[in-house]
C-alpha positions in Angstrom: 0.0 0.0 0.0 1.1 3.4 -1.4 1.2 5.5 2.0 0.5 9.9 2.6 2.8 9.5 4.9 6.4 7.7 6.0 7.2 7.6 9.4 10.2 6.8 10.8 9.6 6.8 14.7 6.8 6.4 15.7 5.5 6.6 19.8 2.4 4.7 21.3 1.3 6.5 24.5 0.2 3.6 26.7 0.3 5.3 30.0 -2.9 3.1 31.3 -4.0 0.1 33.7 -2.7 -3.6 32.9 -6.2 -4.3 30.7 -6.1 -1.0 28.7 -2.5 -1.4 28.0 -3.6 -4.5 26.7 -5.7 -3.3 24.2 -3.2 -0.7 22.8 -1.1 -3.4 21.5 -3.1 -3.7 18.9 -1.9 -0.6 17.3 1.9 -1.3 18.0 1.4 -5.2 15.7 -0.6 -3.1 12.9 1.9 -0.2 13.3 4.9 -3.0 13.0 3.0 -4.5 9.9 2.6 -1.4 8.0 6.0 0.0 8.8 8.4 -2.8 9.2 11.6 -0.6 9.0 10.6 2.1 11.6 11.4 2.3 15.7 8.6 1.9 17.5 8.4 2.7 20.9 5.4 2.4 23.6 5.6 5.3 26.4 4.2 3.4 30.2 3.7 3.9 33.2 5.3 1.5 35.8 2.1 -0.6 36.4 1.5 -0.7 32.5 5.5 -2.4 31.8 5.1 -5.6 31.6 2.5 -5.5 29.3 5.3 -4.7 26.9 8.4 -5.7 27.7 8.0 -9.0 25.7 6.2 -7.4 22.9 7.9 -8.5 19.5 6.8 -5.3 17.5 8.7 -2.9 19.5 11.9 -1.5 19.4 11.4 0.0 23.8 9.5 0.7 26.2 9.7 4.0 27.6 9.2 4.4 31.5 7.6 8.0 32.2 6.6 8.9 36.1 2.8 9.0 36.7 3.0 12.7 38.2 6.6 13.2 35.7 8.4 16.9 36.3 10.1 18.8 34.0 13.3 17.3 34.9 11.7 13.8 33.5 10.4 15.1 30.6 14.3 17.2 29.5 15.8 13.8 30.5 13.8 11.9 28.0 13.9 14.1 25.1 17.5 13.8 25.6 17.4 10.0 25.3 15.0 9.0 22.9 13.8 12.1 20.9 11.2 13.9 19.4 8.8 11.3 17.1 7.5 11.8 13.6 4.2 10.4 15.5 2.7 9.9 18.8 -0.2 7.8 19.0 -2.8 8.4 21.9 -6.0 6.8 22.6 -6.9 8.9 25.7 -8.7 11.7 26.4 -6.9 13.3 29.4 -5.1 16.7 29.6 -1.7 14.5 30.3 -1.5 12.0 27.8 -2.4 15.1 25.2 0.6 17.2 26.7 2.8 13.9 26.3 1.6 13.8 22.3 2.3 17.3 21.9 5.9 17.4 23.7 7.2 14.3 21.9 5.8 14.2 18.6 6.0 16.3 15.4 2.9 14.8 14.2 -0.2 13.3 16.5 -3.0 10.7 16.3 -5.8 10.9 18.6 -9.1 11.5 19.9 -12.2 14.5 20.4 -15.0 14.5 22.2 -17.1 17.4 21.4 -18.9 17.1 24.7 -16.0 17.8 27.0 -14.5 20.8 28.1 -11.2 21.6 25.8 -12.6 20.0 22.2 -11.3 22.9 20.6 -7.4 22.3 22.1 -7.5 18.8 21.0 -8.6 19.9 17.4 -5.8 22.0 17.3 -3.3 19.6 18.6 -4.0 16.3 16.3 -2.9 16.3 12.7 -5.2 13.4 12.4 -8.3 13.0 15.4 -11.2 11.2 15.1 -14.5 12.1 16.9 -16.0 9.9 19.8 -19.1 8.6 19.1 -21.9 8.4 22.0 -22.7 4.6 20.4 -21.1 2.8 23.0 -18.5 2.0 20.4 -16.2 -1.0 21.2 -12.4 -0.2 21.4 -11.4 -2.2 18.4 -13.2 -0.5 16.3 -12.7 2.8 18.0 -8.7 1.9 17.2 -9.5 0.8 13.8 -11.0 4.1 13.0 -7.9 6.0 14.5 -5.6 3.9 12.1 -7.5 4.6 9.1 -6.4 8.2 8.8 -2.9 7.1 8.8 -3.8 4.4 5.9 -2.8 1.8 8.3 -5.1 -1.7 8.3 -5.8 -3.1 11.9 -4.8 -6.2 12.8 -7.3 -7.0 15.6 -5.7 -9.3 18.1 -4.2 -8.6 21.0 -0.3 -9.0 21.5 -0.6 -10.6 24.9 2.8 -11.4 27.0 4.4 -14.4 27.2 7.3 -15.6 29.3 8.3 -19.5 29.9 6.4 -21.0 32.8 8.9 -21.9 35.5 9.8 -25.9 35.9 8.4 -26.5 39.5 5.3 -24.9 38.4 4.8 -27.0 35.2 5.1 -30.1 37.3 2.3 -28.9 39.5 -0.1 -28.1 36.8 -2.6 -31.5 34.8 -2.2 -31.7 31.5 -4.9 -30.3 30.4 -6.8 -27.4 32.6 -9.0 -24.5 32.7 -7.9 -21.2 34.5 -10.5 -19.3 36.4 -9.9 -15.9 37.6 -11.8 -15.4 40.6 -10.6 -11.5 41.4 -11.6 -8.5 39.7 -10.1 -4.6 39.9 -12.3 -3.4 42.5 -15.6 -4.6 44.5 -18.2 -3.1 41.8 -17.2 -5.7 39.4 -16.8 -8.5 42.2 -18.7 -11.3 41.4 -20.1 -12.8 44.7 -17.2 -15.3 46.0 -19.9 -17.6 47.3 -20.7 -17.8 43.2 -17.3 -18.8 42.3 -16.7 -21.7 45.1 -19.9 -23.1 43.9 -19.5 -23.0 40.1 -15.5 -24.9 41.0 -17.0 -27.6 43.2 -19.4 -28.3 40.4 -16.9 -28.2 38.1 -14.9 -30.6 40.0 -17.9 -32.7 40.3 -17.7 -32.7 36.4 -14.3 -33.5 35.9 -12.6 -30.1 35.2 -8.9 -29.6 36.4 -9.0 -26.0 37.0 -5.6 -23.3 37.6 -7.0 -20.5 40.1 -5.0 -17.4 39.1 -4.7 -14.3 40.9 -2.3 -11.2 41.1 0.3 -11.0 44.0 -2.1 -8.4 46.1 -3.7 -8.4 49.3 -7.3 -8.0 47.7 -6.5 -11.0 45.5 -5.2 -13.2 48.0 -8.1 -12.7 50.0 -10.5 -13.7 47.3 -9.2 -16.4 46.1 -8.7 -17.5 49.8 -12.1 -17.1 50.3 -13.3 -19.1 47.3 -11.0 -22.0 48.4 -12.1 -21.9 52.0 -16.0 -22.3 50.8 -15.1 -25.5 48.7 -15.7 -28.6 50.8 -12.3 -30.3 49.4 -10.1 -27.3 48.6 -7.0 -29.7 48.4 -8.5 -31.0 45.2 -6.3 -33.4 43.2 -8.0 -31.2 40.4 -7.3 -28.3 41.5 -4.3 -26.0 41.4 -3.7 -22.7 42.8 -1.5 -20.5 41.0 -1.7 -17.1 42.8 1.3 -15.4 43.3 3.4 -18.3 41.8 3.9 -16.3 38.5 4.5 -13.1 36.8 2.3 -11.2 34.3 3.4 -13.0 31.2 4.0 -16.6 32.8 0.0 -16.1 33.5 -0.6 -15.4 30.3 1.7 -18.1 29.2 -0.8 -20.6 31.4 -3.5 -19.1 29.7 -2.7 -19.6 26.4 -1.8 -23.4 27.2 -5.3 -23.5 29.0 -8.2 -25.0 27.0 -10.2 -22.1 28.3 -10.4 -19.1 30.2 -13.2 -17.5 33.0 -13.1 -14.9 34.7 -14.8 -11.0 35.3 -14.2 -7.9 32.9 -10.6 -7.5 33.9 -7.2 -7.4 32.6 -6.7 -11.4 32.2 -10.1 -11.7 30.1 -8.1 -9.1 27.6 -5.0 -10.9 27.5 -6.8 -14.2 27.1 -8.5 -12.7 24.0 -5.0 -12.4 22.8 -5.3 -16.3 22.0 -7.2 -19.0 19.9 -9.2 -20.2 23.4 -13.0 -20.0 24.4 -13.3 -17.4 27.0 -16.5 -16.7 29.4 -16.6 -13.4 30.9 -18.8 -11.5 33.7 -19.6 -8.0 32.9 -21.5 -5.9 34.7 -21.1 -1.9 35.1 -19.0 -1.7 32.0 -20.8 -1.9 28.6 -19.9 -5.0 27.1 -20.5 -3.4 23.5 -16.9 -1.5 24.6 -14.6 -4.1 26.7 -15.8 -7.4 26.1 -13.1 -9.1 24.9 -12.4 -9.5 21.0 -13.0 -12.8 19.7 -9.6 -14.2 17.9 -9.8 -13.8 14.5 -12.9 -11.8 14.1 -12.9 -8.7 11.7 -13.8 -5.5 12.5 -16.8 -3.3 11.8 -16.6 0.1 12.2 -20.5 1.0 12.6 -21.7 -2.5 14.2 -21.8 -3.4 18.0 -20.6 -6.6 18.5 -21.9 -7.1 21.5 -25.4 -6.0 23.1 -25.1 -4.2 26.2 -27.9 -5.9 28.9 -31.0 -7.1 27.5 -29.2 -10.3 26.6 -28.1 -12.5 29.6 -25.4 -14.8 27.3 -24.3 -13.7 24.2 -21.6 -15.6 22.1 -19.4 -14.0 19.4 -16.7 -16.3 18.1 -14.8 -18.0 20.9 -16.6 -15.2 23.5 -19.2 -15.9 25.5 -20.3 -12.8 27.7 -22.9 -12.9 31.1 -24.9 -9.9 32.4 -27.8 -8.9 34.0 -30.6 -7.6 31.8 -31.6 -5.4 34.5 -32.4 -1.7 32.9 -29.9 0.2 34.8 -26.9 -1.8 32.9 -24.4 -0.8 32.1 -24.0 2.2 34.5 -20.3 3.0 34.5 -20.3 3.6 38.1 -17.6 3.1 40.9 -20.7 2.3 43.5 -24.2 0.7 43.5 -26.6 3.6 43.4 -30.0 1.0 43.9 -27.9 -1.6 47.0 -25.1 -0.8 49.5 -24.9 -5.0 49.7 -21.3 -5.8 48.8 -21.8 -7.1 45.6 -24.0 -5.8 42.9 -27.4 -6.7 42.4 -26.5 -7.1 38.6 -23.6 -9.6 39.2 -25.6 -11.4 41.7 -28.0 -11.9 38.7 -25.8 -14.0 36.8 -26.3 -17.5 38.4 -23.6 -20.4 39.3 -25.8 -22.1 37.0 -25.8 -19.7 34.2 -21.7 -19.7 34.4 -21.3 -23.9 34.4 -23.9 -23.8 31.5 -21.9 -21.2 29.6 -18.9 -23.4 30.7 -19.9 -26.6 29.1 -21.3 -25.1 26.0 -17.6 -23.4 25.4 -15.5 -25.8 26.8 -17.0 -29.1 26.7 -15.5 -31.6 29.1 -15.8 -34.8 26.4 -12.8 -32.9 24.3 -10.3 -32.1 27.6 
């Protein structure tokens, strides 16, 4: 393809949480594919790192301060450079002073509906608009790379890093991983769910990996799943929290024969693989962060998803759960109907519902 333009470095602005880092890889393969002979580097913050550091279509990884000073900023110019382009999906006053700082040209996007449209206007060479569709992020990234004349390659470029020995000799042959924790308590699905969708499981046949980050919030959860199980010391069953690092869990995944787990950043990188997945959204419209089904094409003016209204819905290897209640998806940090401590929309979605959803996507007769 005959291209406007020819860039030479280019800089992806990735400055986000584990799952939304995930999803900007998307533009650092398509980038790599389209320009083969350029640098390409991705600009992070600490918690964002690892998401990249095995990434094949890089050339670095850029480590900027969350709350950088001036001194940070001189120090990296120095090092690295201005960019032909800086790529940035966000809409924050930061991220835009990032893309105006370190690139000659910038990709990015407006929303006409927030304060400082006009700025952002003037500050892309190339922006698209935001649309109030509830517009999943594929598509929105597909859109951002069409102004460039650069096709997206929709799949995630998830990590990967060699499982260590003493951990492969723990894990069966063939398993499933469940991810029982989620980011924060709005998007907890009730632990009492989770212990009784395993010990069903178990009842089944499943061998199932319980994965889990090395945090107090997650160690707690998962400990509370186990201790509700009558036979927690399963020969089936394997714990895996805090064993292994970012990409060594997405390593397991990837060997899995399936992944469950909540909207969170393990669904994503799961996505970045030829596995069925079965997530649990709730707050979040699943139209926008379900996870991409492996393979699938993108649209540019078609949902994928539906957001409520329809309690499973499968797209390729993705099968999404969620309450049909009317007040989903409502994007908040709190319950504004229950103080309970889970939400009455995740409490919709039944154990029953989840093994169903399980079976249908991962059916025991092929493990």
């Amino acid at each position: 393809m005959s291209r406007s333009n020819n860039f030479k470095k280019i800089l992806v602005i990735a400055t986000h949480c584990i799952g939304d880092s995930l999803l900007v890889t998307v533009f650092t393969h398509s980038l790599r594919a389209a320009y083969p002979d350029a640098t390409i580097d991705v600009l992070v913050n600490s918690r964002g790192k690892a998401v990249f550091e095995s990434n094949p279509y890089i050339d670095n990884v850029v480590e900027i301060s969350r709350r950088a000073k001036l001194g940070e900023y001189l120090r990296l110019l120095r090092d690295f450079g201005r960019y032909d382009l800086t790529v940035n999906e966000r809409l924050n006053d930061r991220t835009l002073i990032y893309s105006l700082l370190f690139g000659r040209k910038r990709l990015g996007p407006v929303h006409n509906k927030l304060k400082g449209a006009w700025l952002r206007r003037w500050a892309y060479n190339f922006h698209i608009t935001e649309r109030d569709t509830f517009e999943h992020k594929m598509s929105r990234m597909a859109r951002m790379l069409d102004l460039i004349d650069v096709d997206v390659i929709p799949r995630l470029v998830s990590p990967e890093e060699t499982i260590p020995l003493h951990v492969m000799k723990r894990l069966p042959e063939r398993y499933v991983v469940i991810h029982t924790p989620s980011s924060n308590e709005i998007k907890q699905w009730p632990v009492e769910h989770w212990s009784l969708v395993i010990e069903h499981l178990l009842t089944l046949g499943y061998k199932i990996v319980l994965t889990g980050a090395p945090s107090s919030r997650d160690r707690d959860i998962v400990k509370g799943v186990l201790e509700a199980i009558p036979n927690p010391s399963h020969s089936q069953l394997y714990n895996a929290l805090g064993d292994l690092t970012l990409a060594q869990m997405s390593m397991l995944i990837k060997n899995s024969d399936g992944f469950i787990g909540p909207d969170s950043g393990p669904g994503h990188m799961a996505s970045g693989f030829p596995i069925p997945i079965i997530t649990l959204i709730s707050v979040a419209p699943a139209s926008v962060w379900a996870p991409w089904p492996y393979g699938m094409s993108v649209s540019r003016h078609v949902n994928l998803y539906t957001n409520g209204r329809l309690p499973m819905q499968r797209q390729g290897n993705v099968m999404v759960l969620q309450s049909i209640r009317g007040c989903v998806p409502c994007f908040k940090n709190k319950c504004a109907i229950s103080d309970d401590v889970y939400s009455p929309c995740l409490q919709d979605i039944t154990p029953d519902q989840v093994v169903r959803a399980i079976q249908e996507m991962i059916p025991l007769k092929e493990l």
